[in-house]
C-alpha positions in Angstrom: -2.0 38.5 -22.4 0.4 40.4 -20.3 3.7 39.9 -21.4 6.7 40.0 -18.7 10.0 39.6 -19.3 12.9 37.8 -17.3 15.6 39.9 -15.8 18.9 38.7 -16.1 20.7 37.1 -12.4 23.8 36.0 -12.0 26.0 36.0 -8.9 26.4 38.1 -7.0 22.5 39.0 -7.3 23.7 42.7 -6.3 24.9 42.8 -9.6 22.3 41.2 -11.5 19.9 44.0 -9.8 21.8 46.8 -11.7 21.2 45.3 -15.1 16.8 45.7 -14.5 15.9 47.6 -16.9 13.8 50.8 -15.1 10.8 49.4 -13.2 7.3 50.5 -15.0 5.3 52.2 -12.3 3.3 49.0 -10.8 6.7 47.4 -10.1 6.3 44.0 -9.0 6.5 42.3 -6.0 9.6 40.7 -4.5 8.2 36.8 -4.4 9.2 33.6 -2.8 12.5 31.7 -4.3 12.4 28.7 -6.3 14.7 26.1 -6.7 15.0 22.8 -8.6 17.6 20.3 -8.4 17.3 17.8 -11.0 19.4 14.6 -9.3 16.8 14.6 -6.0 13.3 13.6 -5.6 13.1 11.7 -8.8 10.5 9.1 -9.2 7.9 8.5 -12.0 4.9 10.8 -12.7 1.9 8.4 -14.1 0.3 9.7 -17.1 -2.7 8.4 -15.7 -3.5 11.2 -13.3 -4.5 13.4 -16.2 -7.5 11.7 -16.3 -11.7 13.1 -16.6 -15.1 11.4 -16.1 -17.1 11.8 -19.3 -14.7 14.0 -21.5 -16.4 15.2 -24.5 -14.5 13.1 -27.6 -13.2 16.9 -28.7 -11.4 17.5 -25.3 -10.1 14.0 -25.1 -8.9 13.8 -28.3 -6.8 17.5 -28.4 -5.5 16.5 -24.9 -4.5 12.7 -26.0 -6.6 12.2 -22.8 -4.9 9.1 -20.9 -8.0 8.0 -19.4 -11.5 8.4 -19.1 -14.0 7.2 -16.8 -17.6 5.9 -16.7 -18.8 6.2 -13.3 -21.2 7.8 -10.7 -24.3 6.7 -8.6 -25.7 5.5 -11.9 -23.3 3.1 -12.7 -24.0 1.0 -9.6 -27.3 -0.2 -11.2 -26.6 -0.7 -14.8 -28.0 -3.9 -17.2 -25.5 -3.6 -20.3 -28.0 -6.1 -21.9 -30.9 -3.5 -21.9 -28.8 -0.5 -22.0 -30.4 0.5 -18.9 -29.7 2.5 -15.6 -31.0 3.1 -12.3 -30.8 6.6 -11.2 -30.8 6.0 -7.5 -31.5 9.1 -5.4 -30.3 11.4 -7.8 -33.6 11.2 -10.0 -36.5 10.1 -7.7 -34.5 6.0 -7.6 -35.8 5.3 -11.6 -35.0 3.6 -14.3 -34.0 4.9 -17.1 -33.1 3.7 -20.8 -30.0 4.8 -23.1 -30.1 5.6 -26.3 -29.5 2.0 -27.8 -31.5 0.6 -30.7 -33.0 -2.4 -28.4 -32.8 -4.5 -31.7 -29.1 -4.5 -31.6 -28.2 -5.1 -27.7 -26.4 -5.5 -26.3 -23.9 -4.1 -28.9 -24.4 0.2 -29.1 -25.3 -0.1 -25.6 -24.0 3.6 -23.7 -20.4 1.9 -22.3 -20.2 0.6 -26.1 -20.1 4.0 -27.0 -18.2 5.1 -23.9 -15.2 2.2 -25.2 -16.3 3.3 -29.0 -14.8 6.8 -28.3 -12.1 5.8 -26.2 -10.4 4.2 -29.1 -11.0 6.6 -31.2 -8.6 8.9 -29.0 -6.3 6.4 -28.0 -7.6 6.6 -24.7 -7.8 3.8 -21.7 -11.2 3.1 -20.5 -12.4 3.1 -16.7 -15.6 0.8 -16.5 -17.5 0.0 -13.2 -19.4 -3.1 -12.1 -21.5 -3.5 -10.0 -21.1 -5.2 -6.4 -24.6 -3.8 -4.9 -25.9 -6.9 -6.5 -29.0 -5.5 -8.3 -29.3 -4.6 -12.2 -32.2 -2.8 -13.6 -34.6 -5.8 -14.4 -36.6 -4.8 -17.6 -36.0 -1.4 -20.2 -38.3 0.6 -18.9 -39.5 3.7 -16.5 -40.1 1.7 -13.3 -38.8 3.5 -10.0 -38.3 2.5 -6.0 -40.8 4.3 -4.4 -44.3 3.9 -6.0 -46.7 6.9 -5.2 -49.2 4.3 -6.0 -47.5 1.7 -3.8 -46.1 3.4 -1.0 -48.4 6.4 -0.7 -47.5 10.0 -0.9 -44.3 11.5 -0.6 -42.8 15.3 -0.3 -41.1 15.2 -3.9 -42.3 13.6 -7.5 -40.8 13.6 -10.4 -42.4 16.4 -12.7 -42.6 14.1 -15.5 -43.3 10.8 -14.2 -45.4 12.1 -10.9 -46.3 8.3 -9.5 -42.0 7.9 -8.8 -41.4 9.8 -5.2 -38.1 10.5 -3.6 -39.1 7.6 -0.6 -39.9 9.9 1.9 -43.5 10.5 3.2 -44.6 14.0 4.0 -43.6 14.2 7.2 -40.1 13.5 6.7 -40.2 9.6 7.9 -38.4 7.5 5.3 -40.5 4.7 3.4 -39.0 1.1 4.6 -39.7 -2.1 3.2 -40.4 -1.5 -0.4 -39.9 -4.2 -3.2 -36.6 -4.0 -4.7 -37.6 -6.1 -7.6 -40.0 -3.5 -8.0 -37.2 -1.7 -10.5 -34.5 -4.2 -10.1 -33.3 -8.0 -10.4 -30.8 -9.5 -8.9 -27.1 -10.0 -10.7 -23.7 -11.1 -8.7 -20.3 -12.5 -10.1 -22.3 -14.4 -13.9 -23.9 -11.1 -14.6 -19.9 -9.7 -14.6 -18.5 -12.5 -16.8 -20.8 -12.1 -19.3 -20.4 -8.5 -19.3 -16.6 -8.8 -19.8 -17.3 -11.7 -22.3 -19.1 -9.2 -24.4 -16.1 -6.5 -24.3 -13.2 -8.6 -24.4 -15.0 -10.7 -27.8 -16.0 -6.6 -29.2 -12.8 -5.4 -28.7 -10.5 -7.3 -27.3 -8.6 -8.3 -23.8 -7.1 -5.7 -21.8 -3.6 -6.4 -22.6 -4.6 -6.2 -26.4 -6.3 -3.0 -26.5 -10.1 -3.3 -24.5 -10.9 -2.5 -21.6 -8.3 -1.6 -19.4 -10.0 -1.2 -15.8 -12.7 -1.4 -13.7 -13.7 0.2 -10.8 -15.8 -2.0 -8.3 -18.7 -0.1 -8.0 -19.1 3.3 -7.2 -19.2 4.8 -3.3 -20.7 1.5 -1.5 -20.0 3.3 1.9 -23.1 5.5 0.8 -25.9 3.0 -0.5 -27.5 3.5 2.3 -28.5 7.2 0.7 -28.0 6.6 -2.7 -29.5 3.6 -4.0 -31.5 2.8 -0.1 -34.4 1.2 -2.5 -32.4 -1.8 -2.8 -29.6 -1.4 -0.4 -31.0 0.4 2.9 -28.4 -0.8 5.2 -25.0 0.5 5.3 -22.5 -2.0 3.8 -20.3 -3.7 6.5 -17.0 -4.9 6.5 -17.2 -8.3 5.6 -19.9 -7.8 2.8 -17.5 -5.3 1.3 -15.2 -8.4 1.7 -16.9 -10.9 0.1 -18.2 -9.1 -2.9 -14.7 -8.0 -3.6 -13.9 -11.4 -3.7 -16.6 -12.3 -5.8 -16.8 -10.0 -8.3 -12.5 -8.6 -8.4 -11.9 -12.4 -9.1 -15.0 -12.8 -11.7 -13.1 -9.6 -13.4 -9.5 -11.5 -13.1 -11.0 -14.7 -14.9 -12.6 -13.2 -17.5 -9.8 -10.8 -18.5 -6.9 -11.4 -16.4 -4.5 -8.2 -17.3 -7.2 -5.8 -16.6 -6.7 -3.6 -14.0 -9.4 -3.1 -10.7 -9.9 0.1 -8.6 -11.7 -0.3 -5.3 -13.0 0.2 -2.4 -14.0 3.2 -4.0 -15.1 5.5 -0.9 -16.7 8.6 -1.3 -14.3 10.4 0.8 -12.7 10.9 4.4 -15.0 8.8 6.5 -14.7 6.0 4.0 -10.9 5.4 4.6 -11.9 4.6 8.1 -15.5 3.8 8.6 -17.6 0.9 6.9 -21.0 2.1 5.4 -22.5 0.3 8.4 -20.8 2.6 10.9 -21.4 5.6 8.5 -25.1 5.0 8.8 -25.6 4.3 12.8 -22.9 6.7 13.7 -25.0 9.4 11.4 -28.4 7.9 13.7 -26.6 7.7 17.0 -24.0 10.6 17.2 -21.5 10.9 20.1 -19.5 8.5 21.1 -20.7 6.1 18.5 -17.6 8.0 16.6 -15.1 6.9 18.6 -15.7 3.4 18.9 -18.4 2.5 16.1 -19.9 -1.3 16.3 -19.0 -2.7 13.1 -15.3 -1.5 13.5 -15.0 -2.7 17.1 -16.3 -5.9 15.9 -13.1 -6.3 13.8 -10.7 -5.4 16.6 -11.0 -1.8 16.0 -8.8 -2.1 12.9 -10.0 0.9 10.6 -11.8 -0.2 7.4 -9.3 0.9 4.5 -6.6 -1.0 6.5 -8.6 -4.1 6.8 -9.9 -4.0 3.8 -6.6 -3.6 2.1 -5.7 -6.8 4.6 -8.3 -8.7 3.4 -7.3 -8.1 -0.3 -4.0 -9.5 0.6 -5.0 -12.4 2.2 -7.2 -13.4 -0.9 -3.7 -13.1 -2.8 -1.8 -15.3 -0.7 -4.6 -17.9 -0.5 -5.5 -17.8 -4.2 -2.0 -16.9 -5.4 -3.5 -13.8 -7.6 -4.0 -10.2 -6.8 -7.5 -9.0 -7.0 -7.2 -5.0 -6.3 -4.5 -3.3 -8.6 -6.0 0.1 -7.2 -6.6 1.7 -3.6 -9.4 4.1 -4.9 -10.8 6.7 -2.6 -12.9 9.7 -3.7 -12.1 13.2 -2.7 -14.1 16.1 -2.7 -12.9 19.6 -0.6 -15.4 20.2 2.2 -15.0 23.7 2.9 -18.2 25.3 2.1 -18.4 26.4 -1.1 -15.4 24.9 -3.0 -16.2 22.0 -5.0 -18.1 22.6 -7.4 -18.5 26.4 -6.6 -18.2 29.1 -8.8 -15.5 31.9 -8.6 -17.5 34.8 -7.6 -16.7 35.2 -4.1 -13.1 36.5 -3.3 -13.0 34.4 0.7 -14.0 31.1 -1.4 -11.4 32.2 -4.4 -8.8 32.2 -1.7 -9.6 29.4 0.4 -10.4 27.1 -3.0 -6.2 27.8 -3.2 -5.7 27.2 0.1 -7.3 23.4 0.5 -5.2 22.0 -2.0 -3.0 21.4 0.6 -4.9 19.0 2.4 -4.0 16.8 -0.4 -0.5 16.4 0.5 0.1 18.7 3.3 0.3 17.2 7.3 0.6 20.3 8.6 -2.5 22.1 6.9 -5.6 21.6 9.5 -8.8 21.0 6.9 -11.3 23.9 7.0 -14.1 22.3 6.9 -16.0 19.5 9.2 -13.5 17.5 9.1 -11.4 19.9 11.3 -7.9 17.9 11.2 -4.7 17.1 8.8 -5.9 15.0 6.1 -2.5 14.7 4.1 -4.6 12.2 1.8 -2.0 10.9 -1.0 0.4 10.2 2.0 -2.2 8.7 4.0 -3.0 6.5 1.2 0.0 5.7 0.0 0.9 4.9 4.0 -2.0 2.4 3.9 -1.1 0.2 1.2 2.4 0.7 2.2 1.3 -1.1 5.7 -1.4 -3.5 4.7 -1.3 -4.6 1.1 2.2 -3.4 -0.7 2.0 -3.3 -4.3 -1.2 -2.0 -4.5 -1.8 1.3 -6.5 -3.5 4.5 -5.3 -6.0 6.5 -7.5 -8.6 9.1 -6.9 -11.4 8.7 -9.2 -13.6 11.0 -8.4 -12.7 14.7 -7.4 -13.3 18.6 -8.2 -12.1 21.4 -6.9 -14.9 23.9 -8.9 -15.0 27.1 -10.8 -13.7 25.5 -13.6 -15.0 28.0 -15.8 -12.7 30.5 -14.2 -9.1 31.8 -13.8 -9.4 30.9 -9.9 -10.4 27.6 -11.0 -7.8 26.8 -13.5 -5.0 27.8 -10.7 -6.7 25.4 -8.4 -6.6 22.6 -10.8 -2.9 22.8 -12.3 -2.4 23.5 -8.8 -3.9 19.7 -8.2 -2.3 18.3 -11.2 1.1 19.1 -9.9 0.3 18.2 -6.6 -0.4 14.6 -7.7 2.6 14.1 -10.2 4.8 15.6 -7.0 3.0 12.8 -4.0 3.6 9.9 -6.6 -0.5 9.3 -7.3 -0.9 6.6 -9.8 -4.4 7.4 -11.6 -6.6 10.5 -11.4 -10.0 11.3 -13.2 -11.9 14.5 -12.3 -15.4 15.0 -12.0 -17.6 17.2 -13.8 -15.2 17.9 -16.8 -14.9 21.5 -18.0 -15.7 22.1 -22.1 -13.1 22.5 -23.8 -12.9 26.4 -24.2 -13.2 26.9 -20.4 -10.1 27.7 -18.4 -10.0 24.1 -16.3 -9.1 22.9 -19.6 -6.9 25.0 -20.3 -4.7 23.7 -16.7 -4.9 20.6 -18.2 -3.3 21.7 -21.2 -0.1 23.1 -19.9 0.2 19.9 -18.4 -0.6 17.8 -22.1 -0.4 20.0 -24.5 1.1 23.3 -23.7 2.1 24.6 -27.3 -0.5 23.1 -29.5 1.9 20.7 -30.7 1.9 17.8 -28.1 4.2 19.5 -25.6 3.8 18.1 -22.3 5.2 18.2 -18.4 7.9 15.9 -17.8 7.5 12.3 -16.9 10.0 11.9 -13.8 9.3 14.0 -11.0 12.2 16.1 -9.7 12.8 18.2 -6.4 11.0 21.7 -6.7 10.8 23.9 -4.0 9.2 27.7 -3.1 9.9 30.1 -0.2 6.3 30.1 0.1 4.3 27.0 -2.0 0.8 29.2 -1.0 2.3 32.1 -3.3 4.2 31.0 -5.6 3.6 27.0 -6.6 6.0 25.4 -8.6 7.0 21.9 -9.6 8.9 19.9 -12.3 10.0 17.0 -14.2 12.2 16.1 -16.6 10.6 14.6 -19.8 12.2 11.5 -21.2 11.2 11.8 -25.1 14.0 14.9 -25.2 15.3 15.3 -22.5 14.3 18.2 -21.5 13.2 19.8 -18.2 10.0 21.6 -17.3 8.6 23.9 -14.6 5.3 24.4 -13.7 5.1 27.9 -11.8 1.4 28.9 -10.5 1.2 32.2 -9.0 -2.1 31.7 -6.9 -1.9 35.7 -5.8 -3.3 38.6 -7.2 0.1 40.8 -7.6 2.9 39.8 -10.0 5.6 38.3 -7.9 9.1 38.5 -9.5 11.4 35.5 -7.8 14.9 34.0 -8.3 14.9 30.5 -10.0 17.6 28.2 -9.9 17.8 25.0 -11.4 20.9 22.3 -10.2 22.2 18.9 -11.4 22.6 19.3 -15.3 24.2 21.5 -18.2 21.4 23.0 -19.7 21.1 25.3 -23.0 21.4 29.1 -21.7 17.6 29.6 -22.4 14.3 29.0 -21.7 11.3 28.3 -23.2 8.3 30.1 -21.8 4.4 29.2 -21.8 1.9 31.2 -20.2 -1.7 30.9 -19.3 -3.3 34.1 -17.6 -6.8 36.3 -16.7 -5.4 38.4 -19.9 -6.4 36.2 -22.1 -8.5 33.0 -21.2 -8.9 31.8 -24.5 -5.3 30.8 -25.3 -1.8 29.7 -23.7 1.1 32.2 -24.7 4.8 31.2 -26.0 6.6 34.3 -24.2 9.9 35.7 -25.1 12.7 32.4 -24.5 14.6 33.4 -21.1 18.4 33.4 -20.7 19.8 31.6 -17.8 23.0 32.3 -16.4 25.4 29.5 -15.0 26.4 30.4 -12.1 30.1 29.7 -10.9 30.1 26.3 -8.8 33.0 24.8 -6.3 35.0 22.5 -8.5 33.1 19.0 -9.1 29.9 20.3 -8.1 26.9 20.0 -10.0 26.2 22.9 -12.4 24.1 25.7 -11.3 21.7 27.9 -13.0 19.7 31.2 -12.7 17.0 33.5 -13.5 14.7 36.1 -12.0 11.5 35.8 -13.7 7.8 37.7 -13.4 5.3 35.7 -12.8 1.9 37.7 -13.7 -0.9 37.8 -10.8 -3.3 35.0 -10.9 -1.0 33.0 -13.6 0.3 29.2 -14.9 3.8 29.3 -16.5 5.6 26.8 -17.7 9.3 26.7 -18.5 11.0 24.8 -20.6 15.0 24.0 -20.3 16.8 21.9 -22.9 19.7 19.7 -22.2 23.1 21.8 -22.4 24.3 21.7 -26.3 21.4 21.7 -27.7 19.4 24.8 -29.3 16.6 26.3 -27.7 13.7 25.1 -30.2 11.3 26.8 -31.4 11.0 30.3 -31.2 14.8 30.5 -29.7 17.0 28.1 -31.2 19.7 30.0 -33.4 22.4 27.3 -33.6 23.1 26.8 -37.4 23.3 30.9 -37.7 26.0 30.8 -35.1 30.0 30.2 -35.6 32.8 30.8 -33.0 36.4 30.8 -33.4 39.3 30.6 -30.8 42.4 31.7 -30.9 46.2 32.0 -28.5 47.1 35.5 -27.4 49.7 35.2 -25.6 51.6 32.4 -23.2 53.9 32.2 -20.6 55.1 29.9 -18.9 52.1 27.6 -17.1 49.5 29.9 -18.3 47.7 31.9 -21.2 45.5 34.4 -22.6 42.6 33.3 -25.1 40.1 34.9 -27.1 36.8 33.7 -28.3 34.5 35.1 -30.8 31.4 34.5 -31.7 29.8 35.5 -34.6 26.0 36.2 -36.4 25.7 34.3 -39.3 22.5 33.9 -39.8 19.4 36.2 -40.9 18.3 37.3 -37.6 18.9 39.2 -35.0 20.6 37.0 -31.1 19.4 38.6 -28.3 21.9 36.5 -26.5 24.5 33.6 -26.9 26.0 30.7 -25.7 29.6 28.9 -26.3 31.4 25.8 -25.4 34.7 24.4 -25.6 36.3 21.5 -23.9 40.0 21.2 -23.4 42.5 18.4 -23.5 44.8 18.6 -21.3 43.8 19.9 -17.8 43.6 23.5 -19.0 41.9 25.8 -16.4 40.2 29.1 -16.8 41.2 31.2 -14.2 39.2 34.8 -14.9 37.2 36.1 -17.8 35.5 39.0 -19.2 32.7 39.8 -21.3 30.9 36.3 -20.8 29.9 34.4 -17.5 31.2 31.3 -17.7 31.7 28.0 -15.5 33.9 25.6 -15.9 33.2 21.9 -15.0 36.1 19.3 -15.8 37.5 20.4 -19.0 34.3 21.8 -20.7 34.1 25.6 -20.6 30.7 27.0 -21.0 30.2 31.0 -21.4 26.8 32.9 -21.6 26.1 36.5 -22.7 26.0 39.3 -20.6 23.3 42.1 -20.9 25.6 44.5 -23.0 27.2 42.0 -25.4 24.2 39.7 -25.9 22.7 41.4 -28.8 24.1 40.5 -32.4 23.2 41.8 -36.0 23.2 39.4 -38.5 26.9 39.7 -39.5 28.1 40.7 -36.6 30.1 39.5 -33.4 31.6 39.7 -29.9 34.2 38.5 -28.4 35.2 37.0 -24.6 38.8 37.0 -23.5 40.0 34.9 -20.8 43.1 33.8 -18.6 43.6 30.2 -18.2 46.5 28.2 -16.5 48.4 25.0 -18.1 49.1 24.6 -21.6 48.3 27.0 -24.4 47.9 24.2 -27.1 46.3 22.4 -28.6 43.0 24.8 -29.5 40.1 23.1 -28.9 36.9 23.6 -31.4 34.4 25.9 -30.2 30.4 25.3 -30.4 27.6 27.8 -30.0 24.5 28.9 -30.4 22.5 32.5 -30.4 18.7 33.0 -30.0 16.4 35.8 -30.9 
């Protein structure tokens, strides 16, 4: 792991320059300013955005994994009675059995043991149910498209050759097969059952079960995915009133769980109904523009009327049915999700497309060709149509998450969502836990091995250039403490100026690294000093650092409230004593000293005092120390030649200050290593 150290800034940065220790010969680059004021942008960052589909019970339990979906095209078909799914058009449309001992079904059916390991981690479950309407009828092998039946086709299953992929040989699809042929039908009963099951196995929502469930899986696509049973694009007003039917079967049965829908599978479904997806596909041209199903619903887009419609139920029935605006989002640009890292053009533009999750002047570079700004978009749609309502992303991957460029990506995308105020977040496609995806997650939940995780209110963070140099932060309510996430997404180290504004803070960091050096393990660096900069008289206080950021890096930094030590690895406060003293007064004014002393077994690298006077003393100039002064508290940092202590040792600051010499006021500090 490369190790960097921070350079000492203070103001004026001219003079900070002169303390850099002399540059090794591949001197970084001069990188894009950061700056974080703690008193703007502050809103709440959801846990729940730290969420996967399928995490292995290893991963899930050494993050504390929030929450954990079970979803996909083989959820829409599911009998929890059998233990049984439908595959749709990802294996030739069959049916396929879990695991389950038949005997004992439906208990240790496969979302048993999806909810079984959920509680074993502490983790909240995402379920779906179905609205398609269909259930697998019978525990067996049975599939859509016969060969036997419905004649040949241009693929068979290897194993099971009589189950086609429903196309004939010369590309025409098969129409007007037997859904019962695999399938039997199950509406809003089949649902209350199911939740009768969960809520009697392990209880209600609010009481530990199931916590939410998404309503159904991508119904825009149907049409392609499960066409066996559902080969017309869903329209408007069946998306309607299965909502209704099955969100409100939910409600009854367990009426503190949460729902997630429409549940699109991406940028056409937070316009377009699966109908208008499916003859728009057929017809092309201006079919786009003005598609029939829409037009028939006076051209109101379908995530607007949909959320609309949701309302409406609300106000009618006098309960909310959708807790959850839930659109899936996978990049489009050709060869990003779910790509590998191999190609340097991908690697960059994999960085690049994270922007069209937030971004409304970033033009996508893909099909979609336009300014997707998709958690404001969303967040602008309930905002309009159905306030209240949550948004959430389900579904999404940004690939090569076995890889450094992937792991930037992601952190990258877990910042970006705690920043844009998403409320729930599960991603695709999990990485194991030794891959470097995982590893972005942990910086975020577990940074030091110990349960150290980002802050839970979002606060303003800003770079001279977000593409270079990333950064956001939040300030963590268990401690009080305030963290940084800094991604350098190039492939030079960039050494930039940080300031943080709006707090006292102790005069280091903690620092946490993840890096191509060493993909197997996050790093606790070297703690950082900061410097408080001198401020205009009731302004907030101000402090700074240059810091390093290694090439193709995730940093976090870690700032403690000021009078406080700097934990582990820095924290020196019980070796630490100061003493002040008078020497010499006149009339209206004073000289002072300060010393602070080693008393401990280890060697300060640096040091911080404090002192607050009592009666409208000022400082006025001071040497040895850089100090500001806010009200009557006095805080002074080391400089670069008197920051380093022996055990036994000390260093003093003198100081000018105007009022009364008396009384002394007690002196606090600490020293780190």
């Amino acid at each position: 792991m490369r190790r960097t150290s921070v350079i000492l800034a203070g103001l004026p940065l001219v003079a900070a320059t002169a303390l850099v220790a002399t540059p090794v010969a591949a001197a970084p680059v001069s990188g894009p300013a950061l700056a974080v004021d703690v008193t703007a942008g502050r809103h709440a960052i959801s846990r729940d955005i730290y969420g996967m589909n399928f995490a292995d019970e290893d991963l899930a339990a050494q993050l504390r994994l929030p929450v954990r979906r079970w979803g996909g095209n083989a959820t829409t078909r599911y009998n929890y009675a059998l233990d049984e799914t439908n595959r749709g058009s990802d294996w030739f449309f069959e049916n396929v059995p879990g695991s389950a001992d038949p005997a004992g079904l439906p208990d240790g059916s496969e979302t048993d043991a999806f909810v079984d390991q959920d509680v074993r981690t502490g983790t909240d479950s995402i379920l779906t149910v179905p609205l398609i309407g269909w259930v697998p009828k019978a525990r067996d092998y049975s599939c859509g498209f016969s060969v036997a039946k419905y004649g040949p086709q241009q693929q068979t299953d290897q194993w099971r050759p009589d189950c086609g992929n429903g196309v004939r040989p010369d590309g025409t699809p098969i129409t007007g097969n037997d859904p019962t042929d695999t399938s039997a039908p199950a509406g809003a009963a089949y649902v209350t059952d199911w939740l009768n099951h969960l809520t009697t196995k392990y209880g209600t929502a609010a009481n530990g079960g199931v916590k939410f469930y998404n309503l159904d899986n991508e119904p825009d696509i149907w049409f392609q995915t499960h066409r066996d049973v559902h080969p017309n694009g869903a329209t408007y007003d069946e998306m309607r009133d299965s909502t209704y039917r099955i969100a409100s079967a939910v409600k009854a049965a367990d009426p503190g769980a949460q729902t997630l829908g429409p549940v699109g599978w991406g940028w056409n479904s937070l316009t377009l109904s699966g109908s208008d997806q499916q003859t728009c596909g057929i017809e092309g041209g201006s079919c786009w523009s003005n598609p029939p199903d829409r037009a028939a619903h006076g051209g109101v887009d379908f995530g607007a009327w949909y959320l609309q419609q949701l309302k409406a139920y609300e106000q009618a029935h006098g309960v909310r049915i959708l807790d959850y605006y839930d659109n899936h989002w996978y990049p489009q640009e050709t060869g990003v999700a779910f790509g590998n890292g191999d190609d340097p053009a991908t690697n960059a533009l994999r960085l690049r497309s994270t922007r069209n999750l937030w971004d409304p002047s970033y033009v996508d570079e893909s099909w979609i060709g336009t300014a997707t700004a998709l958690i404001p978009r969303m967040k602008q749609l309930v905002a309009a149509n159905y306030s209240g309502t949550k948004t959430a992303i389900t579904e999404y991957n940004w690939g090569a998450l076995d890889t450094m460029n992937g792991a930037l990506a992601q952190a990258d995308v877990l910042g970006i969502f705690g920043r844009e105020g998403l409320d729930l977040a599960t991603l695709w496609s999990p990485p194991t836990a030794d891959q470097p995806g995982a590893y972005a997650f942990r910086m975020y939940l577990d940074y030091d091995g110990a349960g150290g995780t980002f802050g839970d209110t979002s606060v303003q963070a800003t770079s001279g250039d977000q593409g270079q140099l990333a950064v956001y932060a939040a300030d963590r309510s268990a401690d009080g403490d305030t963290t940084l996430m800094i991604i350098n997404k190039t492939g030079t180290d960039l050494t930039s100026q940080v300031s943080i504004r709006g707090r006292a803070l102790t005069p280091f960091a903690k620092v946490y690294r993840y890096g191509p050096d060493d993909l197997t393990s996050i790093t606790h660096e070297p703690n950082q000093n900061l410097i408080a900069a001198p401020v205009a008289y009731g302004q907030p206080p101000l402090y700074l650092y240059t810091g390093t950021f290694p090439a193709n890096s995730i940093t976090e930094v870690v700032v403690g409230p000021g009078g406080t030590g700097g934990g582990p690895g820095g924290g020196n406060g019980g070796g630490c004593a100061a003493s002040y003293r008078v020497t010499g007064q006149w009339p209206g004014g004073f000289q002072g000293e300060v010393s602070v002393r080693n008393t401990g077994g280890t060697p300060f690298t640096g040091w911080a005092a404090t002192w607050t006077f009592a009666n409208g003393q000022k400082v006025t100039q001071l040497w040895n120390g850089t100090w500001s002064q806010r009200g009557g508290t006095v805080s002074v940092t080391s400089t670069a030649w008197n920051g380093s202590i022996p055990p036994g040792g000390s260093q003093s600051i003198g100081f000018l200050g105007a009022g009364p010499a008396n009384p002394a006021p007690a002196v606090s500090c600490t020293g780190h290593g």
